[in-house]
N, C-alpha and C positions, 0 to 999 in steps of 0.2 A: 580690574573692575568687573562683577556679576555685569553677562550682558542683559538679565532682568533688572538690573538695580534702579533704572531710571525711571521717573515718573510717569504714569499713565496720560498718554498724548492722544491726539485725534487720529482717526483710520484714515482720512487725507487732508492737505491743506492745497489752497487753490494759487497756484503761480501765475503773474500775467508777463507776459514778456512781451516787445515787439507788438503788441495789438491781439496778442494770442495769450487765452488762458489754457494752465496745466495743471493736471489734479496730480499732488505729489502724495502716491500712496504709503501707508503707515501704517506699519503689521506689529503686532505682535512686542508693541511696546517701545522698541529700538531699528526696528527692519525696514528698509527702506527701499522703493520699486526702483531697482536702475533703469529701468527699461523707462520710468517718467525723466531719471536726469537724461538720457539719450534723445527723449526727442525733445528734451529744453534746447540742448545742444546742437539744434539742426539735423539731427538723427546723421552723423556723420559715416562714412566708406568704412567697413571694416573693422569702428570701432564698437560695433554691440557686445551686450553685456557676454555673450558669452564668450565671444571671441576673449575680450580684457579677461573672463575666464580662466581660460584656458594655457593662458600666459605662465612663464614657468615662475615668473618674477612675482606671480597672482597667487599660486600657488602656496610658494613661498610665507607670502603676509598672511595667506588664509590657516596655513599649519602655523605660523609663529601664533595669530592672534588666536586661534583655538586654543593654542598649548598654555598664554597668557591667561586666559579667563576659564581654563579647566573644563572646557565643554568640547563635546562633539563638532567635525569643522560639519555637520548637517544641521547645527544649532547657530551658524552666524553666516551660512551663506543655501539660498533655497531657490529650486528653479521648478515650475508648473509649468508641465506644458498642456499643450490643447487650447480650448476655450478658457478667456481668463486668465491665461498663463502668462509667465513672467520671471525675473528673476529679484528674487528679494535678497538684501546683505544689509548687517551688522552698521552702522552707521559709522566704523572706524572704517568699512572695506567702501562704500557709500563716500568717501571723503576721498580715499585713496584713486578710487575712479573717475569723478571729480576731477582729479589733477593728472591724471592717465589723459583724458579729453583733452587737457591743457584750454581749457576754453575760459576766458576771464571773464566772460558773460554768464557762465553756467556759476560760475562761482557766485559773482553779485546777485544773479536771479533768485539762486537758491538761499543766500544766507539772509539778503533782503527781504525774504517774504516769508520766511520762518522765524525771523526775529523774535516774535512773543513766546518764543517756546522755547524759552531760557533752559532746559536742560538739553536738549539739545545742540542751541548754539553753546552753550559751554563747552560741554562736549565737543563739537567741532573747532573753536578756538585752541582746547587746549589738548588736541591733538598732533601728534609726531610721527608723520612718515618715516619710518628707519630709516638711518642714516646711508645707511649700504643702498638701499634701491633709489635715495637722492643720488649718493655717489653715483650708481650706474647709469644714470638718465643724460649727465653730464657726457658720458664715453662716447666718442666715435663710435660707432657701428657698420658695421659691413654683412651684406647679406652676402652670400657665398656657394658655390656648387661644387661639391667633392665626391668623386665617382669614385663606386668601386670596380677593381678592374676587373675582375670577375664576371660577376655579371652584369658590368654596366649600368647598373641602378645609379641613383644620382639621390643625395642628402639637399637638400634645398633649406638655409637656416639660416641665422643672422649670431654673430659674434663681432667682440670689440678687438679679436685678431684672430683671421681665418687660418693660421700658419699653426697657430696654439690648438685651435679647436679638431685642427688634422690629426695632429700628435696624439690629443685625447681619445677620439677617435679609433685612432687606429690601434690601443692597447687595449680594445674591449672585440677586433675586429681578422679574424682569422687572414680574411682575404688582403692584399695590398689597396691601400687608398690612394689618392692624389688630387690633390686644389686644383680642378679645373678652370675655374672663375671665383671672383667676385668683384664687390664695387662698393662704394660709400652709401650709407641707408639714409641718406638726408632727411628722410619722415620718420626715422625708427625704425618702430614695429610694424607701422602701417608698410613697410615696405615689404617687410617678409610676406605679412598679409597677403600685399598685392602680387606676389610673386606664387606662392603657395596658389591664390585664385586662379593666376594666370596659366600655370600648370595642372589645374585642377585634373584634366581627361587621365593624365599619368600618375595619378598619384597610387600609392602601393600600401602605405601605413605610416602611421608618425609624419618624417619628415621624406619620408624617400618614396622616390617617385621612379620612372622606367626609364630607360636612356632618351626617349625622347623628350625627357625635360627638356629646359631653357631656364637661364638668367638671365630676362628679360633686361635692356639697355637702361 
């Protein structure tokens, strides 16, 4: 699908949730303000839009769905910062965050009150999360800490088997590795999140941090 193809809609429509109203902003035909589903959602820990970002899983959908509709991935995902800033997305990646939040409120708020704007809810109706990142949502996850011996630095990161991801790891990785820790992510993503947060003074690049990380309990 052209992500211009669809028909010209309003620049916001007005949500009422809970006693509270939300202006759901609407750019550029199909672009839609995550940063309005975020605080329909309760503005939840860790899951802002850039975080779900930055996601390699987010990633992923933003290069599939660009490569699908032949456009630039700066043509269906846009972040402004400063005043006024925010992050705008393609109404397919807008859907897929949607169910990132897992939030069953956010779903009925928003589809509830967009209703008369049949090309959209079609659109959303007759959209398909890839089957692969349904599959991965289902996985056990394990956030995990794997030192290098060398210089003690520490990888802080979330897999659905930290023994697998050592091995990976350690064929890209001159020095000797070793699984220090891990443990079951019972929230997911939000748990590396919270881990990554919790380590934040150490952090080094990416995912590695100084020896005085921790895998919080």
């Amino acid at each position: 699908m052209n992500p211009n193809s669809l028909p010209a809609i309003p620049s916001q429509v007005k949500l009422s949730y809970n006693g509270n109203d939300f202006l759901l902003d609407i750019a550029e035909g199909n672009m839609i303000s995550l940063n309005a589903i975020y605080e329909i959602a309760g503005s939840p820990e860790n899951n802002q839009p850039y975080e779900w970002k930055r996601l390699p899983q987010t990633q992923e959908l933003i290069d599939s769905l660009a490569k699908k509709l032949n456009v630039q991935k700066e043509d269906i995902i846009k972040t402004k910062r400063g005043k006024g800033g925010g992050t705008w997305a393609h109404w397919q990646l807008a859907v897929a965050y949607v169910t990132y939040l897992g939030g069953e409120r956010v779903q009925i708020v928003l589809f509830e009150s967009v209703r008369d704007l049949n090309a959209i809810i079609n659109a959303l109706n007759n959209f398909e999360i890839p089957s692969d990142i349904l599959e991965a949502c289902k996985d056990t996850l394990y956030v995990y800490a794997i030192r290098e011996v060398d210089s003690g630095n520490i990888k802080l990161g979330i897999s659905k088997d930290p023994q697998v991801r050592l091995k990976q790891l350690q064929v890209g990785n001159s020095s000797r590795l070793e699984l220090i820790a891990y443990r079951e992510a019972k929230n997911g993503y939000c748990d590396e999140h919270s881990v990554h947060d919790a380590n934040n003074d150490y952090h080094i690049r990416g995912e590695w941090f100084s020896p005085k990380a921790r895998l919080p309990n």
